[in-house]
VEXKOLTOR-900672 format. One record per residue: x, y, z of N, C-alpha, C in turn. Coordinates in steps of 0.02 Angstrom, whole numbers, plus 50000, padded with zeros to 5 digits. Atoms other than C-alpha are relative to their C-alpha. Layout:
BEGIN
XYZXYZXYZ/...
# end
This chain:
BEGIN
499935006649967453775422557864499514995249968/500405004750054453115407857758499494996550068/500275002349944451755398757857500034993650028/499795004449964452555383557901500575000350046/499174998149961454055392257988499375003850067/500474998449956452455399758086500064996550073/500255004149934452325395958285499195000450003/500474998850016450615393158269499614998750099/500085001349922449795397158455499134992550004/500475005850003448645382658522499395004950012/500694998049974447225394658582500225006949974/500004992450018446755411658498499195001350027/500714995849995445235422058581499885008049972/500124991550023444615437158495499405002350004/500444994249982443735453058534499785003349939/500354999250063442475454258378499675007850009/500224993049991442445472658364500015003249929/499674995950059442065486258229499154999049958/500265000650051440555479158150499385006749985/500534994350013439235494258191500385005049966/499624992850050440725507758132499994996949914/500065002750060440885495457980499435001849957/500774999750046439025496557922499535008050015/500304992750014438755515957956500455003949969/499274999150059440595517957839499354999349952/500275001950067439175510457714499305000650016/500494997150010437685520657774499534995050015/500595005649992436825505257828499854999050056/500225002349920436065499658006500564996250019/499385002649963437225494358147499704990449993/500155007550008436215475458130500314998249935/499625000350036437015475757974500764995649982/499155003849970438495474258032500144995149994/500055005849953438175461658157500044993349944/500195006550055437325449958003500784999549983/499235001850068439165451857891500394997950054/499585001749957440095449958053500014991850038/500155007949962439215432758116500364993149932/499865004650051439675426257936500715000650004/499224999649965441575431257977500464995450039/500065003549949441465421658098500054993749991/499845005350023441255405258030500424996449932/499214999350022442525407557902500654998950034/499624999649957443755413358030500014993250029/499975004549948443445397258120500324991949949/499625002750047443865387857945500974999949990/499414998249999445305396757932500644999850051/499935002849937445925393958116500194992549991/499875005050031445875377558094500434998149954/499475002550051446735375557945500945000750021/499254996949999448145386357983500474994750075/499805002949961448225373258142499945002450077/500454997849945447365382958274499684994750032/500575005249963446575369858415499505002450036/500634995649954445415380958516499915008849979/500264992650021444525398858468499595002450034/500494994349974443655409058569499765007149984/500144994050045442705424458501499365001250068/500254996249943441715437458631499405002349950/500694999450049439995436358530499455006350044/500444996349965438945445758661500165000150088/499794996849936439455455558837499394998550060/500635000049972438245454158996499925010049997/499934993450004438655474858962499485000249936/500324997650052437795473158800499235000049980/500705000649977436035471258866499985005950008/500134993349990436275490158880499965003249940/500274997550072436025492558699499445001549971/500554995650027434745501358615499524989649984/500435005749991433135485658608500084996949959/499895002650087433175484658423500484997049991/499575003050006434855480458436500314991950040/500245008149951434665466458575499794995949955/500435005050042433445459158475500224995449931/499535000650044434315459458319500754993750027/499595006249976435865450058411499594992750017/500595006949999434625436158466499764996949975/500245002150064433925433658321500624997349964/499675003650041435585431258245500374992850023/499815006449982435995419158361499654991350018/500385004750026434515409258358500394996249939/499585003250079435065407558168500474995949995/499155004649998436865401658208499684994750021/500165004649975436035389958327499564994749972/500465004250044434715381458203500614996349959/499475002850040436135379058090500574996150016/499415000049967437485375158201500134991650001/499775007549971437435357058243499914998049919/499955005650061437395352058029500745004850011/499475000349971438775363158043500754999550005/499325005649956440005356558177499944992749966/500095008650048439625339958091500454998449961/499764998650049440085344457938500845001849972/499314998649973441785352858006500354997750042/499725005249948442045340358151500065005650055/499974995949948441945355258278499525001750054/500185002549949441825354258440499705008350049/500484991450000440605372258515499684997650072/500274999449949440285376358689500015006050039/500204992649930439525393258785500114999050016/499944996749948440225402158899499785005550002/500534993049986439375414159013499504998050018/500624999749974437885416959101499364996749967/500685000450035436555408558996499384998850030/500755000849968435075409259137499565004949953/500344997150043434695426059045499544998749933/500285000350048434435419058892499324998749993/500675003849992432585411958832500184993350004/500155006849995431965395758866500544995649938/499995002250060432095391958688500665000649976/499495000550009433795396658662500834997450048/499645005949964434545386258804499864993749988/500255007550019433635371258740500774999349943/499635000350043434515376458573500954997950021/499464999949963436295377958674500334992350017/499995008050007436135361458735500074995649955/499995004650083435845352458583500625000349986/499294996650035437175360158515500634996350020/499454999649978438465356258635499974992250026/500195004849991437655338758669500434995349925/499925000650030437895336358493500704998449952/499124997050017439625341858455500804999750036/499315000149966440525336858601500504995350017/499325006450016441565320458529500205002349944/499564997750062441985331658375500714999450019/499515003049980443765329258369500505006849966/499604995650028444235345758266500045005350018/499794992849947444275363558326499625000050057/500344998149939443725368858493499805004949992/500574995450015442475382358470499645004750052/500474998749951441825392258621499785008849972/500374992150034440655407758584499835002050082/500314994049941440445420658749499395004049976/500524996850012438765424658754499785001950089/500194995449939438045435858906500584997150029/499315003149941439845432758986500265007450019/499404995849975440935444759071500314998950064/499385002449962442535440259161499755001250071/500104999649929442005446859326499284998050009/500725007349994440185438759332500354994049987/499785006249986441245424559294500204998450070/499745001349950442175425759421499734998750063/500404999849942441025429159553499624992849991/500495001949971439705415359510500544994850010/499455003849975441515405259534500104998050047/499744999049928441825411059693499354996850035/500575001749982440105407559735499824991550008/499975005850006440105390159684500444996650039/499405003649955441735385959760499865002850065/500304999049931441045393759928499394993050028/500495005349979439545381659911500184991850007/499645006949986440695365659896500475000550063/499354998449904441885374060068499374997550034/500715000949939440125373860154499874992749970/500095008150004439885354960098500394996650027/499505002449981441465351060148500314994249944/499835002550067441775346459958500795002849994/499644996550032443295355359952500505003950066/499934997449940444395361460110500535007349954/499764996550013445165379660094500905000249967/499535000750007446765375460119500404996549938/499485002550045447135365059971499445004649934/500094997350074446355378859840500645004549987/499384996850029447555384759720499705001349926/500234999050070447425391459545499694995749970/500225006350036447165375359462499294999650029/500895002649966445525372159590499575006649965/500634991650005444765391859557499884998449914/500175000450056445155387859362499544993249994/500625005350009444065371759388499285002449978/500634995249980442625384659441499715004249924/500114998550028442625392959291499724998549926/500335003450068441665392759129500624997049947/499475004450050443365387359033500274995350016/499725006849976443555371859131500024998349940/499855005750046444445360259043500475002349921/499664997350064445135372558897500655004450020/499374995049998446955379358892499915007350016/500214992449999447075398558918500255002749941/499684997850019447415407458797500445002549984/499154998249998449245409858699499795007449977/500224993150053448455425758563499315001450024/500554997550023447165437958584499895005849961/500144996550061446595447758438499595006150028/500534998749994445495462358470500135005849932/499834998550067444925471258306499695007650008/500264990550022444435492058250500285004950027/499474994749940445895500058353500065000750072/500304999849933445035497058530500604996150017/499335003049963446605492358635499614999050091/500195001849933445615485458800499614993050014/500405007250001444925469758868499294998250013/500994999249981443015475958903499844994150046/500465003749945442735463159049500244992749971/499685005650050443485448758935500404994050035/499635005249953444295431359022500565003650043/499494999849958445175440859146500604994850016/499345005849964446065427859237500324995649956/499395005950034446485416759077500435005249943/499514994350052447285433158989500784999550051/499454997749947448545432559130500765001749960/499565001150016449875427459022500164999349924/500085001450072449375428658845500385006749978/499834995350070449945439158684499495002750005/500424994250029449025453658640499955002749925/499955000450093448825456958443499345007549995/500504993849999447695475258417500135002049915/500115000150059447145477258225499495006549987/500544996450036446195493458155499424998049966/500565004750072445375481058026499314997550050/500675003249955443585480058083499994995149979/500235005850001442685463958113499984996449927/499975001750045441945461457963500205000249945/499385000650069443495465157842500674995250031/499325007250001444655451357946499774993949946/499975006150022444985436657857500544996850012/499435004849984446375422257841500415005249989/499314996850000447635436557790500285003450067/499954996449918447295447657942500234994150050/499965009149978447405428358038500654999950006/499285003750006449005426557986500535002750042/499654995949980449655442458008500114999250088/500225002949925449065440058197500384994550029/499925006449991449865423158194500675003050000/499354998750026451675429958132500165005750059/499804996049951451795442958269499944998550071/500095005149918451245430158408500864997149995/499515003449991452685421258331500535001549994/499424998149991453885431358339500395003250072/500004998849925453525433858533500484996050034/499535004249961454655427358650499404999150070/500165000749954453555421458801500464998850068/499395001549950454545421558962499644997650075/500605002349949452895419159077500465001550096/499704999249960453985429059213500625000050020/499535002949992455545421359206500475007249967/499434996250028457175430659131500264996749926/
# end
């Protein structure tokens, strides 16, 4: 399928998996990985784009993955510092538009300052939509959701009776962004590890052997050509 005969979906989120099996394939530390996999990453988001992708979401770091060995914590942190120093020349540079989701009280000081900036920075870009999940998982979403939308019932911001999907998706960290049509997840792992529950409801599923850091625009495509050969029926007949 040539890639203008492509249905190209408006929103792809993917489950960046594979990169520790990747870098002990080549005898090297699981941070390793991580490093070749963050650079993947902003490729991929080139490539996205081009191919006519408007929004990308990628599952950078779990609130599960604070259960990783320290070294390896650290190591993630560090690489995201990095992204984040760099980040706002950039989105500039690429016209892209980058905003966390997820818990970021955990984070440090210093890397919610960074966050900010960032998203301060970047958010009249006008070209891809960009969101990175960092300490997120779908059900901590959900809850500090529920939580929130409890504290506007008790204000009397908000009466029970008129919540409906649309209001609960207000609540959540993807206000304002489509749900997802494609999600990718990569190294054979066929599950959603805690992952936007509620905006998977209705999406494509796409499951790739090819670890993290050996996708590129071909893998992309491939991904793209089997979304589009989906028939969505979103229930119907």
């Amino acid at each position: 399928m040539s890639e203008k005969n492509l249905n190209i979906p408006n929103h792809v989120a993917i489950i960046l998996d594979g990169n520790g099996r990747w870098a002990k394939k080549r005898a090297m530390p699981r941070n390793y990985g991580h490093s070749q996999g963050s650079k993947v990453v902003e490729k991929i988001c080139e490539d996205a784009y081009n191919l006519g992708i408007k929004y990308l979401t990628v599952y950078a770091f779990s609130t599960e993955n604070w259960n990783r060995p320290k070294e390896e914590v650290d190591a993630l942190m560090k690489l995201l510092n990095n992204y984040l120093d760099t980040s706002i020349k950039t989105s500039k540079k690429n016209n892209m538009k980058v905003k966390i989701i997820g818990d970021t009280s955990r984070l440090s000081l210093d890397l919610r300052q960074k966050i900010h900036n960032l998203e301060e920075a970047s958010k009249d870009n006008t070209g891809l939509n960009f969101q990175v999940a960092i300490n997120y998982g779908s059900r901590d979403e959900i809850i500090r959701a529920v939580k929130a939308l409890a504290k506007d019932i008790d204000k009397s911001l908000i009466a029970v009776d008129n919540i409906d999907e649309e209001t609960f998706s207000g609540y959540l960290d993807t206000k304002g962004i489509p749900e997802p049509d494609l999600l990718i997840r990569t190294s054979g792992e066929q599950r959603l590890s805690n992952f936007l529950l509620w905006q998977l409801a209705y999406t494509e599923f796409y499951f790739t052997d090819v670890l993290w850091p050996d996708f590129n625009k071909k893998e992309l495509e491939k991904a793209v050509e089997y979304y589009s050969k989906r028939e969505r029926k979103y229930g119907s007949i």
